[in-house]
C-alpha positions in Angstrom: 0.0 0.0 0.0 1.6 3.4 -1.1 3.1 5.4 2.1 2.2 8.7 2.7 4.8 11.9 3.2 4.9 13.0 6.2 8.4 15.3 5.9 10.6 17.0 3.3 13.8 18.4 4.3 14.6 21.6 2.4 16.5 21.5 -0.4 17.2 18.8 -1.5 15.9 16.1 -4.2 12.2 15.7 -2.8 11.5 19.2 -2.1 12.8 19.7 -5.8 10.8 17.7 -7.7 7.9 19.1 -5.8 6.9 16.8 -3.1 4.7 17.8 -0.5 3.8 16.7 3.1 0.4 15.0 2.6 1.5 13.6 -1.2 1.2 9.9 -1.2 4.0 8.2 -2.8 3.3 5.9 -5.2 6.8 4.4 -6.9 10.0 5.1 -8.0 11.1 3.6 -11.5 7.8 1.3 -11.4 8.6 0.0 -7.7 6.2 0.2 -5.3 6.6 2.2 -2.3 5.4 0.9 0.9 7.4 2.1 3.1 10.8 3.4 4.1 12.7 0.6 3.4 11.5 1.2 -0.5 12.5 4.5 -0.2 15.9 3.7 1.0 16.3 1.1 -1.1 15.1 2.1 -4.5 15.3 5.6 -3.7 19.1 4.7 -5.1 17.8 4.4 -8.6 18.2 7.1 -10.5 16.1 6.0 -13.4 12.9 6.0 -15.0 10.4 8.3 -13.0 9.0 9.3 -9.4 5.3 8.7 -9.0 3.0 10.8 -6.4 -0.6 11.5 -5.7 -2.2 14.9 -4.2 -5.9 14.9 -4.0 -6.4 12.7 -6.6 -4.1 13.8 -9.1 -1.3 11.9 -10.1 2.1 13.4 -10.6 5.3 11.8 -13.1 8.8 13.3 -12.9 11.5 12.1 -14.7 14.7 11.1 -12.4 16.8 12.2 -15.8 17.0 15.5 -15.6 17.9 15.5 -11.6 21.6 15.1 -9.9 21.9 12.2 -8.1 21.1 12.9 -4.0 19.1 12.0 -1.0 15.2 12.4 -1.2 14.9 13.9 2.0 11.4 12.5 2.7 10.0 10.5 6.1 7.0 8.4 5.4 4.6 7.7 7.6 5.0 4.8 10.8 5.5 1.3 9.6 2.1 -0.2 10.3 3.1 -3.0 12.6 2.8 -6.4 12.1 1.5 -8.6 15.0 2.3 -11.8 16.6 0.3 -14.7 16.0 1.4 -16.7 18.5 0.3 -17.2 21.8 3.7 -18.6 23.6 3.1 -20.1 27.0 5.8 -18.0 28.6 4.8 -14.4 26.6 5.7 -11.4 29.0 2.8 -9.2 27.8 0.2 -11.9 28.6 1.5 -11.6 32.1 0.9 -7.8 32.0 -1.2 -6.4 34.8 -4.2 -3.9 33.5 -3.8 -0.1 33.2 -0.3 0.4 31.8 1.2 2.2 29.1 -1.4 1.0 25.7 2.5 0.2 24.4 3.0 -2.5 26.7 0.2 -4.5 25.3 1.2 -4.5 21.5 2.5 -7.9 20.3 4.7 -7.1 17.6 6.8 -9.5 15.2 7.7 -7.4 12.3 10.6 -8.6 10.5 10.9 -4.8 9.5 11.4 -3.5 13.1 14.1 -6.0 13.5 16.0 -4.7 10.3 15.5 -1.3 11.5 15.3 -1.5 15.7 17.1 -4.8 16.5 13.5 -6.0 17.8 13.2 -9.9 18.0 11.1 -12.1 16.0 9.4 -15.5 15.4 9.0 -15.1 12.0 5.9 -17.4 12.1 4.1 -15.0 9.8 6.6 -14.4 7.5 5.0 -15.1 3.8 7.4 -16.1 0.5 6.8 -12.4 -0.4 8.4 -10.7 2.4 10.9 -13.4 2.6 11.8 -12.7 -1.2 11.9 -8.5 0.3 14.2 -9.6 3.3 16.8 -11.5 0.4 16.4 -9.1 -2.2 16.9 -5.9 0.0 19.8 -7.5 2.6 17.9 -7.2 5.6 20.7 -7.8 8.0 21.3 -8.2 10.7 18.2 -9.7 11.5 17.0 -11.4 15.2 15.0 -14.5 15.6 13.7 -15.9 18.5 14.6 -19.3 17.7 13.8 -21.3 21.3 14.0 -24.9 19.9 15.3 -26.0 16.7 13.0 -28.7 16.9 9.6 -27.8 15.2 7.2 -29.2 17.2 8.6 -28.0 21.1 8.7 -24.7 18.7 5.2 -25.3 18.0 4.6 -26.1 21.6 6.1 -23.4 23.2 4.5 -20.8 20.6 0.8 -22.5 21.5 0.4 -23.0 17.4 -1.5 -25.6 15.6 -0.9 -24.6 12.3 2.9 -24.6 11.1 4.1 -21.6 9.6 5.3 -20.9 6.0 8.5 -21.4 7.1 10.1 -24.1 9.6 12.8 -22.4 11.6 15.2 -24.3 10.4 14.4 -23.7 6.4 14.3 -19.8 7.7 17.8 -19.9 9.0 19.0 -21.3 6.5 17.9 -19.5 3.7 18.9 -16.2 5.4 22.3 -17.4 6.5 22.9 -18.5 2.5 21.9 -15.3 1.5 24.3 -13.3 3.7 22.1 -12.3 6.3 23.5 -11.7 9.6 21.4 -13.9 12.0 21.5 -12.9 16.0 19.3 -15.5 17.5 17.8 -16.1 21.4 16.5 -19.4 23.2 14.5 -18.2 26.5 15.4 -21.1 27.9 11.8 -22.6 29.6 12.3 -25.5 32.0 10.3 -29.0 30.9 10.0 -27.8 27.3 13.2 -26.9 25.6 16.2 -27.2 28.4 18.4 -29.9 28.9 19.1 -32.4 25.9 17.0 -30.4 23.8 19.3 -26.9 24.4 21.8 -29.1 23.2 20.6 -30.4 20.0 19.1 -26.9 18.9 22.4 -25.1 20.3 24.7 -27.4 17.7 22.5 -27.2 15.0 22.2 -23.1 15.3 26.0 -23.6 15.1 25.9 -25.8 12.3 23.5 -23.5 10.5 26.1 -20.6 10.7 24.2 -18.0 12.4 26.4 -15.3 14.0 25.2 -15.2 17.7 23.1 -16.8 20.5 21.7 -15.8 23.4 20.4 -17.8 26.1 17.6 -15.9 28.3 16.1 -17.4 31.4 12.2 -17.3 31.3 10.7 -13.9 33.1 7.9 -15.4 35.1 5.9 -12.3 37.0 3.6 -12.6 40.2 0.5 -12.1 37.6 -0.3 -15.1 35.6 -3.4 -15.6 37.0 -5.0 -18.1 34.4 -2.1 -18.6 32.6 -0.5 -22.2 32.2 1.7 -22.9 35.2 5.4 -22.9 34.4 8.5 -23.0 36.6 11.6 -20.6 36.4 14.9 -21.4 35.9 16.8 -22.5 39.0 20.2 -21.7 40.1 21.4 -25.5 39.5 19.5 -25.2 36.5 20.9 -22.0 34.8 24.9 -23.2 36.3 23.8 -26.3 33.7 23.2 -24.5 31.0 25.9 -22.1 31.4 28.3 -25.3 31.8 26.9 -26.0 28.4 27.5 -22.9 26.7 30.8 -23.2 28.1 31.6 -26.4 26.7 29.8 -25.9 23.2 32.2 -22.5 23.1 35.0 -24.5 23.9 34.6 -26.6 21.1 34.1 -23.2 19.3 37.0 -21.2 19.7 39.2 -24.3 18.5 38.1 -23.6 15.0 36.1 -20.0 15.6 37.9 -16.6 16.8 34.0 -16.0 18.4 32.4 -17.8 21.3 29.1 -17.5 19.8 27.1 -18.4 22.2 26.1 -15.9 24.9 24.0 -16.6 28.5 22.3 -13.3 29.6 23.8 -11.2 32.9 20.2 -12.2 34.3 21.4 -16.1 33.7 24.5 -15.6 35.4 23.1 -13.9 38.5 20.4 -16.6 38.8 23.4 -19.3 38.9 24.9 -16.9 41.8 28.3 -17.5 39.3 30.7 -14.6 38.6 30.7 -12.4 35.3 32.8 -13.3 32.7 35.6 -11.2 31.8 35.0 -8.4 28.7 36.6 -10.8 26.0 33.9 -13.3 27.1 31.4 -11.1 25.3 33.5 -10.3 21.8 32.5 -7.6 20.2 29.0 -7.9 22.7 26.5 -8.5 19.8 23.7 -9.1 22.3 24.3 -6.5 24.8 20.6 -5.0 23.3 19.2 -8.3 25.1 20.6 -8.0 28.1 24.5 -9.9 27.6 27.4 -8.1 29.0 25.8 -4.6 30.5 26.9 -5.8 33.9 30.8 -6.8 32.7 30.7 -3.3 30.7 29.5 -1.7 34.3 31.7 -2.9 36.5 35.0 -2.5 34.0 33.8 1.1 33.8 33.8 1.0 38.1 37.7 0.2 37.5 38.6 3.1 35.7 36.9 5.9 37.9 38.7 8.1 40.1 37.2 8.3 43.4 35.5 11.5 44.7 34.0 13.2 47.0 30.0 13.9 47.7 28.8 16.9 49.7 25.5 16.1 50.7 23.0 13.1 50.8 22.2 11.3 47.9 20.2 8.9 47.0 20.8 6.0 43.8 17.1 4.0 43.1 17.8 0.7 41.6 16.1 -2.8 41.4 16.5 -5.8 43.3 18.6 -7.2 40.6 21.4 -4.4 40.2 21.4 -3.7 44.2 24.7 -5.6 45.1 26.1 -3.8 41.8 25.4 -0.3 42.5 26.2 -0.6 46.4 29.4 -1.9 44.9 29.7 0.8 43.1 28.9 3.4 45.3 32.0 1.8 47.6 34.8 2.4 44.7 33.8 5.1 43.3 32.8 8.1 46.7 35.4 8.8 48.9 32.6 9.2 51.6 30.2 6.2 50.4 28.2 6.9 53.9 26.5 9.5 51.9 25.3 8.0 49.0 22.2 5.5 50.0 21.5 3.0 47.6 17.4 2.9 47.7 16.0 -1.0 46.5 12.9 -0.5 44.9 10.7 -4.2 45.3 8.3 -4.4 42.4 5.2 -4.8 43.9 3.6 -5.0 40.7 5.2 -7.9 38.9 5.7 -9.7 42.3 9.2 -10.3 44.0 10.5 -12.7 40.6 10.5 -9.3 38.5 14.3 -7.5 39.6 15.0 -5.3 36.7 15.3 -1.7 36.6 13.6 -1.4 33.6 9.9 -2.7 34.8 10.1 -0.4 38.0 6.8 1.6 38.2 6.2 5.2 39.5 3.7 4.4 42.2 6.6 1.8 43.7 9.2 4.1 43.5 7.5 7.2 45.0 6.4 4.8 48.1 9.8 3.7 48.6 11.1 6.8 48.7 8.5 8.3 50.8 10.4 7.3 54.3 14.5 8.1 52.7 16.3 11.7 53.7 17.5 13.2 51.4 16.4 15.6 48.4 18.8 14.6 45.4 17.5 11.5 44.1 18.7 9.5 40.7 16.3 6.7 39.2 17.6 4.1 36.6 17.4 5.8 33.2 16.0 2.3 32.1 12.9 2.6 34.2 11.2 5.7 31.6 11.0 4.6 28.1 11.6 6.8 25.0 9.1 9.2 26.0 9.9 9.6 29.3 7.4 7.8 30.9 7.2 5.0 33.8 5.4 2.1 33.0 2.4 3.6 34.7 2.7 6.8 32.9 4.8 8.8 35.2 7.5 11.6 33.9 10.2 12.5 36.0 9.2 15.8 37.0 5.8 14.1 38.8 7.9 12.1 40.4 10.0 15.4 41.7 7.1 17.2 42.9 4.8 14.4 44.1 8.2 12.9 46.0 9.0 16.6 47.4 12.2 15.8 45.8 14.9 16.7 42.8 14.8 13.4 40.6 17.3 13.0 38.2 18.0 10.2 35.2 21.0 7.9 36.2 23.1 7.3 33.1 23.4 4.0 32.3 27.8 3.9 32.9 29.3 5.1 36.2 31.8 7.3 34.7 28.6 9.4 32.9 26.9 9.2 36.7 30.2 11.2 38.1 30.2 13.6 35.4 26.4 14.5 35.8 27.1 15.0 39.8 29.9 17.3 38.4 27.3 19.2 36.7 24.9 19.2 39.5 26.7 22.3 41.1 27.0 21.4 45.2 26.8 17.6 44.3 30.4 16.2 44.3 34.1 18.0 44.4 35.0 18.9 40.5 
């Protein structure tokens, strides 16, 4: 379906052959325009002509008579593709009411992975898109692979009908086209750990895709009516870690990359140390949650230590806690005044640790009872709009907290240099 314009930067090519906000465009040397993928991909043919619509009236330039440049145009939002799955362990059925509308879109859009590094099944993938995917070079691309075996695949996606394409004919056609394929196994216990992690693990390996990651399963305190399933263990995830550790062993004997990659949240359920940075590579996965924490505490290592001048207060999850207090030690010459304030997600229940899930109302009750008027919150817990998951900004927070709230930056050295900022915060 043609895309409509919603910019044009001044001038350059689209503004100069006339295109408008509003115009509909149609194609460009007889391809169709959809969306922006066409337009970066075919808007590198300098041929035939650009075809628009205004009200009705079509409009034809010639690309001929125009020097070669960048369009300059922004189409409308991809219309997002859903999920047609209904996976046993799928976080946003386990959603609580009242949250952000976001929160409750099930996406799997292979176009959002090209473009935002988002995961997919790739269960609704059609021969069409697939031929898009080759002929365009979609990559990198990220499939949520879980089992290599079809029917736990089918099992853990609650599907009856198979899709177009088994995982294992999708891989491969991908990886023989060129594609770079980052893939993730949320590791559930009874359907796909164990022998089964094995098997799909070496065939992944065999099929020549460029990473793995190995997630435990997020279970929350709301599945009310949800099949009943049973989170990963600490003997369980120093198992699968053991595996990963002997599948990369047989690896790097013939491979400069280890491949495969167990989250920071599988390590801290085993209770086992974080692997040094050259574990990690050239961190592939660190968008899904693989070698944050190593990156965090190298960057502890290389701060000098200074000196805070009145209370402050550091917010953080259940998960980070022993991480930031650790932090807090190395890097303030006077720790006593920095309090590290664990906020216990009352929402998800006590299994949910992660920053990022935190709400507003749990963080303004925790903080109700601390001293102290300089407080910083996880950046993680606001999304891209600068919202809690419950639709807080930071400035309620301030002024319902009676407090100055302030975004943490995700590295320690960047958390030093804002308290530098924050005139009467830290020593320059």
């Amino acid at each position: 379906m043609p895309a409509q314009v919603t910019e044009v930067d001044r001038g350059v090519l689209g503004e100069k052959l006339g295109i408008q906000p509003g115009d509909v465009l149609i194609s460009i040397d007889q391809h169709s325009i959809n969306d922006q993928l066409d337009l970066a991909y075919w808007g590198g043919d300098f041929q035939g002509e650009v075809v628009w619509e205004r009200d009705s009236e079509l409009f034809r330039v010639n690309l001929k008579d125009y020097t070669p440049q960048r369009y300059g145009i922004k189409l409308e939002p991809i219309k997002i593709r859903h999920c047609n799955n209904k996976c046993v362990f799928c976080f946003i059925d386990q959603n609580p009411p009242d949250l952000r509308k976001s929160l409750y879109v099930k996406d799997d859009d292979y176009r959002l992975s090209f473009l935002e590094g988002a995961y997919i099944t790739g269960t609704n993938l059609t021969g069409r898109e697939l031929s898009r995917i080759l002929q365009m070079n979609l990559s990198p691309l990220y499939i949520s692979v879980h089992s290599i075996d079809e029917e736990v695949r089918m099992k853990l996606m609650g599907r009856k009908n198979k899709p177009v394409f088994p995982v294992r004919v999708l891989l491969e056609k991908l990886v023989k086209n060129k594609i770079e394929v980052h893939t993730q196994i949320v590791v559930v216990p009874g359907y796909n750990h164990g022998d089964g992690l094995s098997y799909t693990l070496d065939a992944l390996i065999d099929l020549g895709v460029t990473s793995i990651s190995l997630v435990p399963v997020g279970l929350t305190g709301t599945r009310e009516n949800l099949l009943r399933l049973n989170p990963v263990s600490k003997f369980q995830a120093r198992s699968i870690i053991n595996l990963a550790d002997q599948k990369r062993r047989n690896l790097l004997c013939k491979n400069p990359a280890g491949l495969i990659y167990p989250t920071d949240n599988m390590f801290l359920t085993a209770e086992m140390p974080i692997p040094p940075a050259e574990y990690y590579d050239d961190f592939p996965q660190l968008e899904n949650g693989v070698g944050g924490i190593r990156l965090f505490l190298d960057d502890i290592n290389r701060i000098v230590p200074r000196v805070l001048n009145r209370k402050l207060l550091l917010v953080t999850g259940v998960s980070m806690t022993p991480l930031v207090k650790s932090m807090v030690k190395k890097i303030f010459i006077n720790p006593e005044l920095a309090e590290v304030v664990t906020v216990n997600n009352t929402l998800f229940g006590p299994m949910v640790g992660t920053a990022g899930l935190l709400t507003g109302k749990d963080i303004l009750s925790q903080l109700k009872p601390k001293q102290g008027k300089v407080v910083f919150i996880p950046q993680r817990s606001l999304n891209y709009q600068q919202v809690t998951i419950d639709g807080y900004n930071i400035d309620q927070l301030s002024a319902i907290s009676n407090k100055k709230l302030y975004l943490a930056p995700q590295t320690p050295a960047q958390l030093t240099e804002e308290l530098i900022e924050i005139q009467g915060l830290i020593d320059g």
